[in-house]
C-alpha positions as CSV (number, residue, x, y, z in Angstrom):
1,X,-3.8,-17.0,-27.7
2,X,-5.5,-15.2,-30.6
3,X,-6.2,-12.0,-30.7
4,X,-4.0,-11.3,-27.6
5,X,-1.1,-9.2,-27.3
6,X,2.5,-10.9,-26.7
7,X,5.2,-9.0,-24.7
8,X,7.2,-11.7,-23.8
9,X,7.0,-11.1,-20.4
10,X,5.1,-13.5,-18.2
11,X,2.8,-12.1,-15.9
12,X,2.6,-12.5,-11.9
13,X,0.3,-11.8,-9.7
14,X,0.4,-8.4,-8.2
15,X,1.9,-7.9,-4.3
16,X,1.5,-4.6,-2.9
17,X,4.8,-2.9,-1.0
18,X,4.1,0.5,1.6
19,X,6.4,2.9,1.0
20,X,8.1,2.1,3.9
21,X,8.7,-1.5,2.7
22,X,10.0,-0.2,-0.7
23,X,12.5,2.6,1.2
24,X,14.0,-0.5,3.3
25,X,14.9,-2.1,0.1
26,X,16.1,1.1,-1.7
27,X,19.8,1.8,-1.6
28,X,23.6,0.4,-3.1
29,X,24.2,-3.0,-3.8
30,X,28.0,-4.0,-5.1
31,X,29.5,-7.3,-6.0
32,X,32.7,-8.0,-4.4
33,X,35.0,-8.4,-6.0
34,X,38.3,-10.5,-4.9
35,X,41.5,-9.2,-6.0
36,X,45.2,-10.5,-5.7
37,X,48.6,-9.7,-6.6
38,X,49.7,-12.1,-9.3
39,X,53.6,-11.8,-10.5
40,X,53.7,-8.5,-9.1
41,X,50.2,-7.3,-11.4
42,X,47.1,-7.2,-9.3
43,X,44.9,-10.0,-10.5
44,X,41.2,-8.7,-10.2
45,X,38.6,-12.0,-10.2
46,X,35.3,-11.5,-11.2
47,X,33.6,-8.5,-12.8
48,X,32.8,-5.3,-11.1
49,X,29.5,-4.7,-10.7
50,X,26.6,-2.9,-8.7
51,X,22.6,-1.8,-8.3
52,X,20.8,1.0,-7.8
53,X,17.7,0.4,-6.1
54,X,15.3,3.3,-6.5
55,X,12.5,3.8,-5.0
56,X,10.8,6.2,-7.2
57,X,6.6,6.5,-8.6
58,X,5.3,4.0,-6.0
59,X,7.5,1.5,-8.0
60,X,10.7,-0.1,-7.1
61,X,13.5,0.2,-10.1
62,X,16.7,-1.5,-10.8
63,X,19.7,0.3,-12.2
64,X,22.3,-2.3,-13.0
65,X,25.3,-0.4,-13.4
66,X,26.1,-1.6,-16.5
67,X,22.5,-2.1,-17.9
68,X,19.5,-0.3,-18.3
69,X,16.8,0.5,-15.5
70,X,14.1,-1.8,-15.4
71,X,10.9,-1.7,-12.8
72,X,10.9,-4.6,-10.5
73,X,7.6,-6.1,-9.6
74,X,7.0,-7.5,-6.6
75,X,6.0,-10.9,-6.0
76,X,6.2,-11.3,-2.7
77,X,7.8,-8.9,0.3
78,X,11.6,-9.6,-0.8
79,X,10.8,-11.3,-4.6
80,X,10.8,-9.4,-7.2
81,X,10.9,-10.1,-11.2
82,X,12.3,-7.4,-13.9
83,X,9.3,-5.8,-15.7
84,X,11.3,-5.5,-18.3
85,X,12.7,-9.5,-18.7
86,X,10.5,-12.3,-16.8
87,X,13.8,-14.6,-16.9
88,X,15.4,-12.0,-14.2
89,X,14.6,-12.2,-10.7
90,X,15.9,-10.2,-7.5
91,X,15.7,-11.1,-4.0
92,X,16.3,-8.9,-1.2
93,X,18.1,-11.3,2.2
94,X,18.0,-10.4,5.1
95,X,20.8,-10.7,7.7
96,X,20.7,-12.3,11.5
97,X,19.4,-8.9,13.0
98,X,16.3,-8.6,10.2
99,X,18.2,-5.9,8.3
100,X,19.1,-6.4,4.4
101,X,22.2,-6.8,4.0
102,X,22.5,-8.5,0.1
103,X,20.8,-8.8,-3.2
104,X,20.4,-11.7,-5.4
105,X,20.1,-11.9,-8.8
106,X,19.2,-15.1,-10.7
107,X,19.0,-14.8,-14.9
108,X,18.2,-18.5,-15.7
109,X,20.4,-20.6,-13.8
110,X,23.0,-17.8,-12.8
111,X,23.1,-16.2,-9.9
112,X,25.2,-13.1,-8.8
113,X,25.3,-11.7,-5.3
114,X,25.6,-8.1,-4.2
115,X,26.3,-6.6,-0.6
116,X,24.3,-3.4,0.2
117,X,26.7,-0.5,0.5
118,X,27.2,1.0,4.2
């Protein structure tokens, strides 16, 4: 519209995380990565990759490790979109005993899955 500033970023609705909710999500996440031996050479299939999730200033942030940090907001209690790129989304999954266990991270119609580090 007129007059109004453009970031480029969309904007959500605002859902509020305790810091206990935001420390549960906090920690590693790495993508596995499968690797083989191929003609004696070891083969290495997909890209090695990992998060940092930081729970720092109230605010959750993402530290891709190959990227920049970004502040994830939260749009719901395991949704959260980059601050930083609207196109960007993290979700947090739970496994069969109600811990988190993964991370999911959809650009567009990508997605890329990382296991939480012991």
């Amino acid at each position: 519209a007129e007059g109004w500033e453009s970031t480029g970023v969309a904007k959500v609705p605002a859902f509020a995380l305790s810091e206990a909710e935001r420390a549960e999500l906090a920690g590693a996440y790495g993508v596995q990565v499968n690797a083989r031996v191929v003609g004696g050479r070891i083969a290495i299939e997909g890209m090695p990759a990992g998060f940092q999730i930081v729970n720092e200033g109230g605010a959750l942030w993402a530290k891709p490790s190959n990227g920049a940090k970004e502040r994830l907001v939260p749009e719901g209690p395991t949704q959260f979109v980059s601050d930083a790129n609207s196109g960007r989304r993290y979700e947090f999954v739970r496994d069969t005993d109600g811990r988190i266990d993964r991370l999911v991270l959809r650009v567009d119609d990508a997605a890329l899955e990382a296991v939480r580090a012991p």
